[in-house]
HTML snippet that shows the backbone in 3Dmol.js (N, CA, C, O; Angstrom):
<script src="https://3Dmol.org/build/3Dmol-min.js"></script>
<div id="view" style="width:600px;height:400px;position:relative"></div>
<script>
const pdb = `
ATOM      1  N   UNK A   1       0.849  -1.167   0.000  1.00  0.00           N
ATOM      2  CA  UNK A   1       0.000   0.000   0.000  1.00  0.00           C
ATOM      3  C   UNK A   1       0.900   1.237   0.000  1.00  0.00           C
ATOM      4  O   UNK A   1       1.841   1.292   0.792  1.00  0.00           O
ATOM      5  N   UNK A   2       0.713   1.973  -0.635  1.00  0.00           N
ATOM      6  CA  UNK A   2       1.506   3.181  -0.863  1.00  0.00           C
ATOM      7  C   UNK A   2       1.595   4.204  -0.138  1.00  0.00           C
ATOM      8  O   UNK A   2       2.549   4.973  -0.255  1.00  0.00           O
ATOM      9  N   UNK A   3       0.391   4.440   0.942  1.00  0.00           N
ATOM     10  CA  UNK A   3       0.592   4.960   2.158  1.00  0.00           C
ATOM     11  C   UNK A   3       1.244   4.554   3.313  1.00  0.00           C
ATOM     12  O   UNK A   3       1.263   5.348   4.254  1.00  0.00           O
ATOM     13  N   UNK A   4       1.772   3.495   3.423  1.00  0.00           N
ATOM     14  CA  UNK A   4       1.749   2.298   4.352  1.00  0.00           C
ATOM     15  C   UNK A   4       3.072   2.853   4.758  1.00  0.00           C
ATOM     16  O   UNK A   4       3.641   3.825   4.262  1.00  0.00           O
ATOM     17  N   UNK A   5       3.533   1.986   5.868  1.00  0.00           N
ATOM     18  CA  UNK A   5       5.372   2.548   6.529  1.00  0.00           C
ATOM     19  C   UNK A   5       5.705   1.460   5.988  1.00  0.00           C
ATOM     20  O   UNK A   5       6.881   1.281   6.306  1.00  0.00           O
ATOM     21  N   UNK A   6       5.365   0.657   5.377  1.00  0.00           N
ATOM     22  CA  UNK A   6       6.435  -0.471   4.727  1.00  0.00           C
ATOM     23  C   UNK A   6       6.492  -0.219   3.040  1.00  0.00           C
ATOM     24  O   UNK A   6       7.289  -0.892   2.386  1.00  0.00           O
ATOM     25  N   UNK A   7       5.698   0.682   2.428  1.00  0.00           N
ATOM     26  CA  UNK A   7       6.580   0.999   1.227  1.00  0.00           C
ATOM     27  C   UNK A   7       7.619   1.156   0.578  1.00  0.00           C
ATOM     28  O   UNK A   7       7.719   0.833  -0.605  1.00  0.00           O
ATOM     29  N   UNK A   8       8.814   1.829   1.467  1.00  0.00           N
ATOM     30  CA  UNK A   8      10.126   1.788   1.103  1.00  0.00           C
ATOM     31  C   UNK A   8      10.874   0.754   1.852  1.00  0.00           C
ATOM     32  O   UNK A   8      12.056   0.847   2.184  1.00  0.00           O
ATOM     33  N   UNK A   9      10.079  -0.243   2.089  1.00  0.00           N
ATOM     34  CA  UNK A   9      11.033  -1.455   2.631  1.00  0.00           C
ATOM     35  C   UNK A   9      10.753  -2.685   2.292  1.00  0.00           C
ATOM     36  O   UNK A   9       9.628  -3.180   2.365  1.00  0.00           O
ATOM     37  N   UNK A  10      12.073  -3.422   1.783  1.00  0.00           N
ATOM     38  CA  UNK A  10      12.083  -4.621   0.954  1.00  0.00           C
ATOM     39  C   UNK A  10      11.346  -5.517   1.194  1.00  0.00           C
ATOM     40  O   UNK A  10      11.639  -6.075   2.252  1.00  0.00           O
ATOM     41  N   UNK A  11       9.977  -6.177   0.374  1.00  0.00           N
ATOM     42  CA  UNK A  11       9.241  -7.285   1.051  1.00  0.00           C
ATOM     43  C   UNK A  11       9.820  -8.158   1.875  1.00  0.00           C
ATOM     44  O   UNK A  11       9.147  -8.678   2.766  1.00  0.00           O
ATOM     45  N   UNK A  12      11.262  -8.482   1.698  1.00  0.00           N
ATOM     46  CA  UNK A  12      11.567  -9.946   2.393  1.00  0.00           C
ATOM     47  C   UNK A  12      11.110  -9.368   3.577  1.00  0.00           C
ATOM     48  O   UNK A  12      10.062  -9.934   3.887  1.00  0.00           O
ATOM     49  N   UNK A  13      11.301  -8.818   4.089  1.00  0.00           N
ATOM     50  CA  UNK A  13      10.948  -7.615   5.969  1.00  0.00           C
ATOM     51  C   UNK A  13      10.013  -8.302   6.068  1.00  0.00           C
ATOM     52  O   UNK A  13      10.070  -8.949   7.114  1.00  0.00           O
ATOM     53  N   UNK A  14       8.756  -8.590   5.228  1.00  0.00           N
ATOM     54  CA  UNK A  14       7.473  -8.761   5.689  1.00  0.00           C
ATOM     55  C   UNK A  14       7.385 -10.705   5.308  1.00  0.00           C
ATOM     56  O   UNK A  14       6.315 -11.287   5.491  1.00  0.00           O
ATOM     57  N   UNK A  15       8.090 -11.140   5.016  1.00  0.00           N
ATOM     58  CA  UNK A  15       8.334 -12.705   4.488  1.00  0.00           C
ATOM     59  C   UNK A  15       9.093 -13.363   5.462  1.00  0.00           C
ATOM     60  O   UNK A  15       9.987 -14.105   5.056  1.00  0.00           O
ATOM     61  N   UNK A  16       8.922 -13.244   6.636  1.00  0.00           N
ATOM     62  CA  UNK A  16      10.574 -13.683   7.394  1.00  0.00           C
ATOM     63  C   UNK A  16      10.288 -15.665   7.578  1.00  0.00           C
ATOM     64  O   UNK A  16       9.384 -16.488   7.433  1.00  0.00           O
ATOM     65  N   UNK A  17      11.448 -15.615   7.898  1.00  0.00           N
ATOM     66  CA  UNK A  17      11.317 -17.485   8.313  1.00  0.00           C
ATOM     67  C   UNK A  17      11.369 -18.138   9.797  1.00  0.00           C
ATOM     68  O   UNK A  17      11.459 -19.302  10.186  1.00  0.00           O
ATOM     69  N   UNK A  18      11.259 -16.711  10.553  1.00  0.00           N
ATOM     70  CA  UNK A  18      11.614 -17.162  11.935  1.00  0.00           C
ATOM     71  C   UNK A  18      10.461 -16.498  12.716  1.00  0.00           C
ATOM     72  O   UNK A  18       9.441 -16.316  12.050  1.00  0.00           O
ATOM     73  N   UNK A  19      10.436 -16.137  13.892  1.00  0.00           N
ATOM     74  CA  UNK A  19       9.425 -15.775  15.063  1.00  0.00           C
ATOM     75  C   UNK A  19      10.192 -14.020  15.162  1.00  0.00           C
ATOM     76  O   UNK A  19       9.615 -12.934  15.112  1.00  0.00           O
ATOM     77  N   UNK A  20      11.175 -14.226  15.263  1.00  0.00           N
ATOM     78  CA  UNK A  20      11.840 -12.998  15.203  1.00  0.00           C
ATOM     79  C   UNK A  20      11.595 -12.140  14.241  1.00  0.00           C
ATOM     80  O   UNK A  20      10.901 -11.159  14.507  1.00  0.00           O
ATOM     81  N   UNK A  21      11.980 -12.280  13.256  1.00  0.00           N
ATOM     82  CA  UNK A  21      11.245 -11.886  11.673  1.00  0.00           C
ATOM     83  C   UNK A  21       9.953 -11.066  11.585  1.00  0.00           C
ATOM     84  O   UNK A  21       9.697  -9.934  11.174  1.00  0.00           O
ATOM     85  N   UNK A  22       9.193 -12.116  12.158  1.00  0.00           N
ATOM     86  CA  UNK A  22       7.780 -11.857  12.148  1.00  0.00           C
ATOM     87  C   UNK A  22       7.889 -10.683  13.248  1.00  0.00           C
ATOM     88  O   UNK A  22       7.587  -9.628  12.690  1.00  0.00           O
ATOM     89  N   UNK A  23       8.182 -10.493  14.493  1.00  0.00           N
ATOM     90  CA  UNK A  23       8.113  -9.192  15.426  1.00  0.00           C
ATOM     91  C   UNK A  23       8.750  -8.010  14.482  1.00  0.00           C
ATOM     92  O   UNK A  23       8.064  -6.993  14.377  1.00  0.00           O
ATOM     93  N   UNK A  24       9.699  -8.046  13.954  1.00  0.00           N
ATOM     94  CA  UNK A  24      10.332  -7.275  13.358  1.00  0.00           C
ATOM     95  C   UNK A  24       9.350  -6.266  12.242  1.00  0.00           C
ATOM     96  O   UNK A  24       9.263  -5.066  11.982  1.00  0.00           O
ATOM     97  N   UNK A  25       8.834  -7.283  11.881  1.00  0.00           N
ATOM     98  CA  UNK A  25       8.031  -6.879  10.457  1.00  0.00           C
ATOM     99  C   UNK A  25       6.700  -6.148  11.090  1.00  0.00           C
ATOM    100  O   UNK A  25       6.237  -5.111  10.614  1.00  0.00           O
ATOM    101  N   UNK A  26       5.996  -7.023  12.546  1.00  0.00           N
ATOM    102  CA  UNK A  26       5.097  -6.500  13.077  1.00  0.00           C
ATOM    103  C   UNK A  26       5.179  -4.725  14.019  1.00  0.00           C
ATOM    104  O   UNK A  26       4.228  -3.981  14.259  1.00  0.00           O
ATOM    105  N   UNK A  27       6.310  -4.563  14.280  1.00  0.00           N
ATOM    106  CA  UNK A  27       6.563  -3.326  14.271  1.00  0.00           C
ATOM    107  C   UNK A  27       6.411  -2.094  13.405  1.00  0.00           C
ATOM    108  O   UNK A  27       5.853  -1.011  13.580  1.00  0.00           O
ATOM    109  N   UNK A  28       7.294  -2.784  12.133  1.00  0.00           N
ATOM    110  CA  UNK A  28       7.082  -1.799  10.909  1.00  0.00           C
ATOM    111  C   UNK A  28       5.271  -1.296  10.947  1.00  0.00           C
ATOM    112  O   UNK A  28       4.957  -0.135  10.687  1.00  0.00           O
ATOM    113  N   UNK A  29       4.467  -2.117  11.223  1.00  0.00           N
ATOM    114  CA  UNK A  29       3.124  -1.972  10.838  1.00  0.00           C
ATOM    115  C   UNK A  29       2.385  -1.262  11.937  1.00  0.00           C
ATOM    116  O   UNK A  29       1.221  -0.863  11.935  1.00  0.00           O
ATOM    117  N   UNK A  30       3.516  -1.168  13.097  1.00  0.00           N
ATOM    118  CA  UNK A  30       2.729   0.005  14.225  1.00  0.00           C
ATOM    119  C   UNK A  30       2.657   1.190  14.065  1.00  0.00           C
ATOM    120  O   UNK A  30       3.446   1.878  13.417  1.00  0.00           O
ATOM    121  N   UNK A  31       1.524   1.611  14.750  1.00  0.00           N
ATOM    122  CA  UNK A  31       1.217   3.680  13.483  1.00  0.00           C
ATOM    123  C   UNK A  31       0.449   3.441  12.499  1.00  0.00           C
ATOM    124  O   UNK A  31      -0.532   4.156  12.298  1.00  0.00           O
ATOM    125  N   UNK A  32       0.785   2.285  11.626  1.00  0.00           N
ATOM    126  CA  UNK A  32       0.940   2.653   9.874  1.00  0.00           C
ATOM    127  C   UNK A  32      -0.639   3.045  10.063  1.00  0.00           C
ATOM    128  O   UNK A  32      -1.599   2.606  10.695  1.00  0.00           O
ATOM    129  N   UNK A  33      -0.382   4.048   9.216  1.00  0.00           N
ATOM    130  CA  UNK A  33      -2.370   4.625   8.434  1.00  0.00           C
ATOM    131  C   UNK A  33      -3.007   3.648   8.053  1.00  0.00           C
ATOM    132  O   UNK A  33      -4.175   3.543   8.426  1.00  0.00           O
ATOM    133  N   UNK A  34      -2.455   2.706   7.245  1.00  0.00           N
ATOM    134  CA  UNK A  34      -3.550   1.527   6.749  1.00  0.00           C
ATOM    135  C   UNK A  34      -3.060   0.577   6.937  1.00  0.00           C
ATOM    136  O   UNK A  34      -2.539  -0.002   5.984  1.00  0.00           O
ATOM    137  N   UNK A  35      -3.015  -0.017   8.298  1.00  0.00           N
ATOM    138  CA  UNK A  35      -3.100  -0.851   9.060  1.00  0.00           C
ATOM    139  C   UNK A  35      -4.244  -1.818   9.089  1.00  0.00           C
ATOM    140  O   UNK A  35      -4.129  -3.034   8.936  1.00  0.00           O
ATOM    141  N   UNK A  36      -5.125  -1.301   9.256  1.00  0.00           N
ATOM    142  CA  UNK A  36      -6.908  -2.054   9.083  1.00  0.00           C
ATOM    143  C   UNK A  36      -6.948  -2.330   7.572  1.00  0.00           C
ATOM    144  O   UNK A  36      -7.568  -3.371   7.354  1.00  0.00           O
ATOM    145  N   UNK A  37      -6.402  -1.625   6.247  1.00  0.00           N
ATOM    146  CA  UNK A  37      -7.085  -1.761   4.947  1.00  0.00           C
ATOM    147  C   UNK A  37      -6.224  -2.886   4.408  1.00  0.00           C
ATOM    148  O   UNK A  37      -6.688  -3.611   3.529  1.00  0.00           O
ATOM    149  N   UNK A  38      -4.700  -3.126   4.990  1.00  0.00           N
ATOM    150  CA  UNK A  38      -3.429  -3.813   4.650  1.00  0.00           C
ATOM    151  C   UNK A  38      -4.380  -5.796   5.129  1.00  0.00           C
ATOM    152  O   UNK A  38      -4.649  -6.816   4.494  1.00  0.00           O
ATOM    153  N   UNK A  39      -4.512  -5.381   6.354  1.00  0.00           N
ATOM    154  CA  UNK A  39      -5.027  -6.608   6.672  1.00  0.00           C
ATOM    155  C   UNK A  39      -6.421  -7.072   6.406  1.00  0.00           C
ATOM    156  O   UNK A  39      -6.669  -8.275   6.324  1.00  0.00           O
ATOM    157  N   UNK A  40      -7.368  -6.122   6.264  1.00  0.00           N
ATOM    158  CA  UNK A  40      -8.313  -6.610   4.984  1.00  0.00           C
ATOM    159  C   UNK A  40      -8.128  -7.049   3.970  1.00  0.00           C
ATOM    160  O   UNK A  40      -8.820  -7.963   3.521  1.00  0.00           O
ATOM    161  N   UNK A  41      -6.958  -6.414   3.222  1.00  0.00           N
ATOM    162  CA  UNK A  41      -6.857  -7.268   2.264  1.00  0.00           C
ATOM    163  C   UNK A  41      -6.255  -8.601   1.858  1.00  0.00           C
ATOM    164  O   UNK A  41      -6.221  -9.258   0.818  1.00  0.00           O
ATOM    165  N   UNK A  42      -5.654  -8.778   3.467  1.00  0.00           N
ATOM    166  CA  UNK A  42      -5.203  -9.768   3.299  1.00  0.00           C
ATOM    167  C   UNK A  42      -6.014 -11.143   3.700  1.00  0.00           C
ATOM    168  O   UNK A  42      -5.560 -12.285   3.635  1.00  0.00           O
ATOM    169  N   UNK A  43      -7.080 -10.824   4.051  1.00  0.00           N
ATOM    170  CA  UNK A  43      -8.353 -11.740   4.814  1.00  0.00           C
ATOM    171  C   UNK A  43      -9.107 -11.796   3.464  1.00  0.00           C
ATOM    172  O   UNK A  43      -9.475 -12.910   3.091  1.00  0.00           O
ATOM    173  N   UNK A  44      -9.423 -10.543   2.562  1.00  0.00           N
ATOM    174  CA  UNK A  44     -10.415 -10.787   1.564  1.00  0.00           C
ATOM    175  C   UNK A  44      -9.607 -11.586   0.620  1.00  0.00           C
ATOM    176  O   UNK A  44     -10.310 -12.414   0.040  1.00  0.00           O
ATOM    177  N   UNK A  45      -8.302 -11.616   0.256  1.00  0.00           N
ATOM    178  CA  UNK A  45      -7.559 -12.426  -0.861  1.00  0.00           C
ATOM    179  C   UNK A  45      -7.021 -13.915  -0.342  1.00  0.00           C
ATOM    180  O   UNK A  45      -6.320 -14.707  -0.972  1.00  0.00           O
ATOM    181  N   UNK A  46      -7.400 -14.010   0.593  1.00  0.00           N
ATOM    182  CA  UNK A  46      -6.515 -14.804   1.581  1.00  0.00           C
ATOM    183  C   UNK A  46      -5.142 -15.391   1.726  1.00  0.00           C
ATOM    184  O   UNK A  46      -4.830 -16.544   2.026  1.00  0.00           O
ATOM    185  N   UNK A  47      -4.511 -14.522   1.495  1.00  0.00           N
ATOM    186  CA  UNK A  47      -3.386 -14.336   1.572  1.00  0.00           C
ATOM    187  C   UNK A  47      -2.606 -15.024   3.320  1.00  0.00           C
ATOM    188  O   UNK A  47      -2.592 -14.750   4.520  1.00  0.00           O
ATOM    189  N   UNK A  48      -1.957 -16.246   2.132  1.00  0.00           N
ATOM    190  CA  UNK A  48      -1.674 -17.142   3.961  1.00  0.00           C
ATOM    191  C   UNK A  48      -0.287 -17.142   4.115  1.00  0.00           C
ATOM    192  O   UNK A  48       0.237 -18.021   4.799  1.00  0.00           O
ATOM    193  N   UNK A  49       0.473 -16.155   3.494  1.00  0.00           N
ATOM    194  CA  UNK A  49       2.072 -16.077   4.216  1.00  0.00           C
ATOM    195  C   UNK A  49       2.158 -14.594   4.214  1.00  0.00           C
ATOM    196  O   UNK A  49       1.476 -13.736   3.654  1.00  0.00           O
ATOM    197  N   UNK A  50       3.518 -14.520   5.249  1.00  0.00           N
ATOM    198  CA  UNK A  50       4.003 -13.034   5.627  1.00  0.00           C
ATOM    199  C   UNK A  50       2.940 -12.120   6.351  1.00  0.00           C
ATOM    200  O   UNK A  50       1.710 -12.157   6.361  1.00  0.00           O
ATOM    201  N   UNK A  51       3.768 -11.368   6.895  1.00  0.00           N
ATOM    202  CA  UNK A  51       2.649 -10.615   7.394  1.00  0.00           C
ATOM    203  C   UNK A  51       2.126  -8.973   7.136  1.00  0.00           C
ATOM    204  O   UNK A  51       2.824  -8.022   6.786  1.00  0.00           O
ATOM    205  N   UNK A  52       0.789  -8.998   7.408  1.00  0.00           N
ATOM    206  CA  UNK A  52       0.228  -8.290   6.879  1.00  0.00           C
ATOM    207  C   UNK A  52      -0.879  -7.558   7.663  1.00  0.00           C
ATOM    208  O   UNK A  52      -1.931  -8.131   7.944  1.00  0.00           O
ATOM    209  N   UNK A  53      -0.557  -5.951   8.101  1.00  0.00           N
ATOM    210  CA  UNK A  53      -1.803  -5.286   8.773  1.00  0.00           C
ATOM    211  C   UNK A  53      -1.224  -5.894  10.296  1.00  0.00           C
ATOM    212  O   UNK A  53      -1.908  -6.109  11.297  1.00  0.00           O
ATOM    213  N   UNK A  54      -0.277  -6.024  10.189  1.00  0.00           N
ATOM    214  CA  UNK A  54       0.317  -6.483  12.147  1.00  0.00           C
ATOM    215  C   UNK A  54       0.274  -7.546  12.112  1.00  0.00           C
ATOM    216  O   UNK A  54       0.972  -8.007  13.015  1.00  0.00           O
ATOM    217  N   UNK A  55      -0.348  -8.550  11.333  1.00  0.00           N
ATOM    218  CA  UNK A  55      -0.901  -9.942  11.972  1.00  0.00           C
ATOM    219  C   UNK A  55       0.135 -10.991  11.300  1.00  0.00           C
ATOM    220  O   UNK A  55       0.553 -10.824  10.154  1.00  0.00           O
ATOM    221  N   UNK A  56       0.432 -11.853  11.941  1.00  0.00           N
ATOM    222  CA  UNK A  56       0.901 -13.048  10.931  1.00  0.00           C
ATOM    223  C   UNK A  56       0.338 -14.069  10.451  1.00  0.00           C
ATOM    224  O   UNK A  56      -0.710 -13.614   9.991  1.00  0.00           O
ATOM    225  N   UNK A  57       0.359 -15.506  10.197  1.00  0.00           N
ATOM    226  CA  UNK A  57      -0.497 -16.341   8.947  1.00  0.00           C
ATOM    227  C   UNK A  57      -1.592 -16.578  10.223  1.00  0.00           C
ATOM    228  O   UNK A  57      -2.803 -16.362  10.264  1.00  0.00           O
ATOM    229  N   UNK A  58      -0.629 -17.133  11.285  1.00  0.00           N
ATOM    230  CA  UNK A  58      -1.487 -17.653  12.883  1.00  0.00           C
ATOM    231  C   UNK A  58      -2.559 -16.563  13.253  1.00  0.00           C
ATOM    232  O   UNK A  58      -3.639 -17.015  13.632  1.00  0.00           O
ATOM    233  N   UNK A  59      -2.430 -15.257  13.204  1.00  0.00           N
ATOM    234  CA  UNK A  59      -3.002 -14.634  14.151  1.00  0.00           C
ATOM    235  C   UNK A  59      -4.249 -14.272  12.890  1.00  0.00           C
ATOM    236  O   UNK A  59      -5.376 -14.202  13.379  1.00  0.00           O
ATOM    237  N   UNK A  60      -4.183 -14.017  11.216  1.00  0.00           N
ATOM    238  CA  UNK A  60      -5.200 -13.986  10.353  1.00  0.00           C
ATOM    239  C   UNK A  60      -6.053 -15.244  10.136  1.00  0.00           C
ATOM    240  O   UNK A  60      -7.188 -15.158   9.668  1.00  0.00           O
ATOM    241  N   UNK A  61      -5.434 -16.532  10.516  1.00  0.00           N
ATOM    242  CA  UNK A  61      -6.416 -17.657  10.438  1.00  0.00           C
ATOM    243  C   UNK A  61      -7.123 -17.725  11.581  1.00  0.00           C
ATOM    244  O   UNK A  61      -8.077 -18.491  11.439  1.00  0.00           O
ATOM    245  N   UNK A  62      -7.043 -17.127  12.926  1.00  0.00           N
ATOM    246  CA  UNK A  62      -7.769 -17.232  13.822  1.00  0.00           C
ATOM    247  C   UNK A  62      -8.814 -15.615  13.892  1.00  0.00           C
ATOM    248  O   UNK A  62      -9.625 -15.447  14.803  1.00  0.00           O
ATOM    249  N   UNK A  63      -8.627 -14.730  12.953  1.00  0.00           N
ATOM    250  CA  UNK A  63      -9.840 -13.852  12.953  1.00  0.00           C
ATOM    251  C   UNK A  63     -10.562 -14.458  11.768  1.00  0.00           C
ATOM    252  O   UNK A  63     -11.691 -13.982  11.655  1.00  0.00           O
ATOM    253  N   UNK A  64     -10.253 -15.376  10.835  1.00  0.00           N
ATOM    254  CA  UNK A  64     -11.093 -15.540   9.738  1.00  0.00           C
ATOM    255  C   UNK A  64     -12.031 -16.656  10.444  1.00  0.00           C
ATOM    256  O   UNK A  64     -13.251 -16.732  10.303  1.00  0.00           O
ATOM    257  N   UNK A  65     -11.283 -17.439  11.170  1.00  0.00           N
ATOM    258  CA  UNK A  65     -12.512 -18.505  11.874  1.00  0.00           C
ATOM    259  C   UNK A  65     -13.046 -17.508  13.482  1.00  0.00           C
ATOM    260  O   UNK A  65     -14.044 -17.813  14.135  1.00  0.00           O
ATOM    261  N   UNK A  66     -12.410 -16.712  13.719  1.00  0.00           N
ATOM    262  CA  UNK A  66     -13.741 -15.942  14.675  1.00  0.00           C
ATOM    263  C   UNK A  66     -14.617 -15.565  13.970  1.00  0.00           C
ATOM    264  O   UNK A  66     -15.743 -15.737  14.436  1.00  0.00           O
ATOM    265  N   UNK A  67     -14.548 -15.064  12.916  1.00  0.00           N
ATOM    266  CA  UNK A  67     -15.743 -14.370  11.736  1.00  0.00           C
ATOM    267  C   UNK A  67     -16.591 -15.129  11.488  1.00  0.00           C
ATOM    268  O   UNK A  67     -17.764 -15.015  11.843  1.00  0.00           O
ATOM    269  N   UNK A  68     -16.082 -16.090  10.790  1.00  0.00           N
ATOM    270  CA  UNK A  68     -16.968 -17.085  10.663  1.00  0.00           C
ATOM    271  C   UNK A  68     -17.759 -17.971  11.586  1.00  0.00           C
ATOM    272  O   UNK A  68     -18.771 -18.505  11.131  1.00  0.00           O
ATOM    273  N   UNK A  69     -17.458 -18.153  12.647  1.00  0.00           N
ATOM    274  CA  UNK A  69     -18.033 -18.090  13.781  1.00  0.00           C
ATOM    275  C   UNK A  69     -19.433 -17.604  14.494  1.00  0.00           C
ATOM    276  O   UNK A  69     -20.452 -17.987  15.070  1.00  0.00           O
ATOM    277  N   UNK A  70     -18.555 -16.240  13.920  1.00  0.00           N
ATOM    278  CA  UNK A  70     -19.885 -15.316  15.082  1.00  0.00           C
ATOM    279  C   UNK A  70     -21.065 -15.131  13.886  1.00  0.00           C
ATOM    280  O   UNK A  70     -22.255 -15.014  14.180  1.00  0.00           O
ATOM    281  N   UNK A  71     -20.512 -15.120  12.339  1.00  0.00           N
ATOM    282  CA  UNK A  71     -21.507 -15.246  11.145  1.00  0.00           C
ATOM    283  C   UNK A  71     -22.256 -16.178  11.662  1.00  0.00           C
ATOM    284  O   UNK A  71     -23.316 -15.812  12.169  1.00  0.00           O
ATOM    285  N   UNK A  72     -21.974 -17.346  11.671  1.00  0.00           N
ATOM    286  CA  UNK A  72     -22.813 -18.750  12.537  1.00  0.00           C
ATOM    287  C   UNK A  72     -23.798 -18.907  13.477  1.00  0.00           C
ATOM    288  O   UNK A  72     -24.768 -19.662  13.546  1.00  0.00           O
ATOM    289  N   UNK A  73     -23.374 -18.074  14.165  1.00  0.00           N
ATOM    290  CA  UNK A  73     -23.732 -17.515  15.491  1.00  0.00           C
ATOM    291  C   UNK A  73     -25.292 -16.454  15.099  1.00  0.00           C
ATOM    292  O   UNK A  73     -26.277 -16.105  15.750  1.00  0.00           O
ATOM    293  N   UNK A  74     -24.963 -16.311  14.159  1.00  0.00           N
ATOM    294  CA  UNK A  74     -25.829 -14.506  13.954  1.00  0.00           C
ATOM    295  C   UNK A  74     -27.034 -15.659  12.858  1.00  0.00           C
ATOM    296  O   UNK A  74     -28.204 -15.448  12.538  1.00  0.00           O
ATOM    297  N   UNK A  75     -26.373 -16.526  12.621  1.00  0.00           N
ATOM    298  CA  UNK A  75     -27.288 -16.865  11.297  1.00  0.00           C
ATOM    299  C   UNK A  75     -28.249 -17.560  11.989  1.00  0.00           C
ATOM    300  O   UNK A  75     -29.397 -17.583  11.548  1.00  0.00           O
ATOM    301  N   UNK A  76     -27.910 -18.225  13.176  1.00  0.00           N
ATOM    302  CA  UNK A  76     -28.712 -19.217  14.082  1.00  0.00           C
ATOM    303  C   UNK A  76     -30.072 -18.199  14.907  1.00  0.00           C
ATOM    304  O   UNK A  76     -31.167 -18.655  15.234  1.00  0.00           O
ATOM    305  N   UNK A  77     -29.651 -16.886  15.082  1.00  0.00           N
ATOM    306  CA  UNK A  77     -30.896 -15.847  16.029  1.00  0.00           C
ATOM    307  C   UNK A  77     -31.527 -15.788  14.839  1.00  0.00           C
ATOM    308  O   UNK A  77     -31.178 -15.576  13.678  1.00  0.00           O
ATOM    309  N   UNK A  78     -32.784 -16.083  15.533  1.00  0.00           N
ATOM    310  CA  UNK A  78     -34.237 -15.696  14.932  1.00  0.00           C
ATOM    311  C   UNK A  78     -34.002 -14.050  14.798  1.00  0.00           C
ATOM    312  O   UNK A  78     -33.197 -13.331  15.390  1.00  0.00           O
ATOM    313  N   UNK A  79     -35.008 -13.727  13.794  1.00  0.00           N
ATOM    314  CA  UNK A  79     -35.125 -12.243  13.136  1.00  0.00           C
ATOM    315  C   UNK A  79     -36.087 -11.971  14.032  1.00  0.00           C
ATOM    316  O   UNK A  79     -37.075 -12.566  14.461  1.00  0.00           O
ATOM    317  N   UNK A  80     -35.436 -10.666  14.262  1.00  0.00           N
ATOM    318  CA  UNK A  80     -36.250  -9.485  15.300  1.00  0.00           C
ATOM    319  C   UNK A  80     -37.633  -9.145  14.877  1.00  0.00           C
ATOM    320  O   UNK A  80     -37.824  -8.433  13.891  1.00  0.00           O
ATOM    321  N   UNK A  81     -37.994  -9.326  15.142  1.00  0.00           N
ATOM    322  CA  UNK A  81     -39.827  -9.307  15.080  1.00  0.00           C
ATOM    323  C   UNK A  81     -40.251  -7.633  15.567  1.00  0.00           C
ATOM    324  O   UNK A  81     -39.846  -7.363  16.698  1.00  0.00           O
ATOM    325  N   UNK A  82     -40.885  -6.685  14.966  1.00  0.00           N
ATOM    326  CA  UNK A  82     -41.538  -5.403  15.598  1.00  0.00           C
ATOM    327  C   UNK A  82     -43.019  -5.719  15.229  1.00  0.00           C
ATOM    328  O   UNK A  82     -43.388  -6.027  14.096  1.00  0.00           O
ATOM    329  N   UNK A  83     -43.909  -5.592  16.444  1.00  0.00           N
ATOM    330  CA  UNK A  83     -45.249  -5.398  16.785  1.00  0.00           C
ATOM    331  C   UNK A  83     -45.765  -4.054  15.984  1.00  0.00           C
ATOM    332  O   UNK A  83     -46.925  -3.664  16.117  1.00  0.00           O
TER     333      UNK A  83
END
`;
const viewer = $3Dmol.createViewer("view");
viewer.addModel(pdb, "pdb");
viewer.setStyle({}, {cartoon: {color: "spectrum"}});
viewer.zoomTo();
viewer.render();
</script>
């Protein structure tokens, strides 16, 4: 993203192979302006390596199954009825 604080820095930053890596990269993404739009897009494309919007592969597969979840959840309540 071209607003982003990781624009002028080499993807590998955001590709790492270690745990360390990944903090490293998750820093770059603190502040950033599009923080929320970086990791949307990485949930809407599903994009399952590196990290993206703060999160890494672990921490985006566990908001895509909370989502889906609470979708579940929402689909199961009966519709609000007004008198």
């Amino acid at each position: 993203m071209a607003d982003g604080n990781c624009a002028n820095k080499a993807p590998s930053v955001f590709f790492p192979s270690d745990g360390v890596g990944v903090e490293k990269a998750k820093l770059v993404c603190e502040g950033c302006p599009v923080t929320d739009q970086c990791l949307e897009y990485a949930i809407a494309h599903r994009i399952d390596h590196g990290v993206w919007g703060g999160t890494s592969e672990r921490q985006r597969r566990r908001i895509i199954r909370a989502r889906a979840q609470k979708r579940a959840a929402n689909a199961q309540q009966p519709a609000l009825q007004v008198n």
